[in-house]
N, C-alpha and C positions, 0 to 999 in steps of 0.2 A: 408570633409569640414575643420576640423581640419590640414587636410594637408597643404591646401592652406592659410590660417590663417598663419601657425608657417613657410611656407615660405614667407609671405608678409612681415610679424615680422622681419624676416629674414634680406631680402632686404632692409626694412626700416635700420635696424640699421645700416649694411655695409655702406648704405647710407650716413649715417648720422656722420658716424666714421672718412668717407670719406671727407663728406664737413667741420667737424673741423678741422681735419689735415689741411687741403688746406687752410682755414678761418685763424687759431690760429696760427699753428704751423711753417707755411712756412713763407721763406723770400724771396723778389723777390729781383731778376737778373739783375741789370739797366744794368750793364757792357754788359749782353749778350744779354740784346733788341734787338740791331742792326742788331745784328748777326743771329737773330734768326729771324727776319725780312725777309732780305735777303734771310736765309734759306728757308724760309716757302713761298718768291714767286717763287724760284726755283724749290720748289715742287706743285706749283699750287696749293694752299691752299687759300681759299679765306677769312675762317672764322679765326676769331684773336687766337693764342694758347699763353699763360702765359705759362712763364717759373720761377718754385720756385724751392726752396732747403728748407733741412728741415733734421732734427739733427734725428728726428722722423723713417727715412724711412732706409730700408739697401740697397736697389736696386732703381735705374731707374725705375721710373714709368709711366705711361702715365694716367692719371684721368679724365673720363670723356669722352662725344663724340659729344654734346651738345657747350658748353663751354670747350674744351679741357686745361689741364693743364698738363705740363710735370714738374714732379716732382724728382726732382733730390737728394741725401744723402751730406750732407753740407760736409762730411769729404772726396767727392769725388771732388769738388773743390781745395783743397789744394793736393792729390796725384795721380792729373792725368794733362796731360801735357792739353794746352788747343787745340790739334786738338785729342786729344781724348776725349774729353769735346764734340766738334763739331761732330764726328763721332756719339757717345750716340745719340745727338740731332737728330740728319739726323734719325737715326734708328728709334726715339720714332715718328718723325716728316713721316714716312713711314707709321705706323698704325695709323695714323690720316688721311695721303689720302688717305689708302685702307681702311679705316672706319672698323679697323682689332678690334672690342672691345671683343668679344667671349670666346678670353683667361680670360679675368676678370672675363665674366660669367661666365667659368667654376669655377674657383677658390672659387665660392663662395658654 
């Protein structure tokens, strides 16, 4: 019982780590709305994914499966050209169609 206990604990806080980051720390992307728009009917996506940056992260992230948010590292904006900007996206905007969330579990 103790097990399951200090893994709910667990999850909770990941959780919770999770939605401040996304809440506080990120800033959204108007310039890449469109784009990400576009992107995400060419991948037949129905439900809406936000795209933030955040000073916070070192890597491309994908948050979330629910409410998806792809999370992007603000200093990758300034040193990457913007179709490699769009490739990231395509790829985070891939495990949101195949509802690929597993790896996160694992991580945790």
């Amino acid at each position: 019982m103790c097990g399951v206990v200090g893994i709910a604990l667990r999850s909770l806080w990941h959780w919770r780590r999770l939605a401040r980051l996304v809440g506080h720390a990120a800033i959204p992307l108007p310039q890449w709305e469109e784009k990400l728009a576009q992107m995400s009917r060419r991948f037949g996506l129905r439900r809406p994914v936000r795209l933030l940056a955040s000073a916070k992260v070192a890597t491309p992230m994908l948050i979330g499966w629910i409410k998806p948010v792809i999370l992007l590292p603000l200093s990758m904006l300034s040193g990457f050209s913007a179709h490699q900007i769009e490739l990231i996206i395509a790829h985070e905007l891939g495990h949101v169609r195949r509802w690929i969330i597993w790896p996160t579990w694992c991580k945790w």
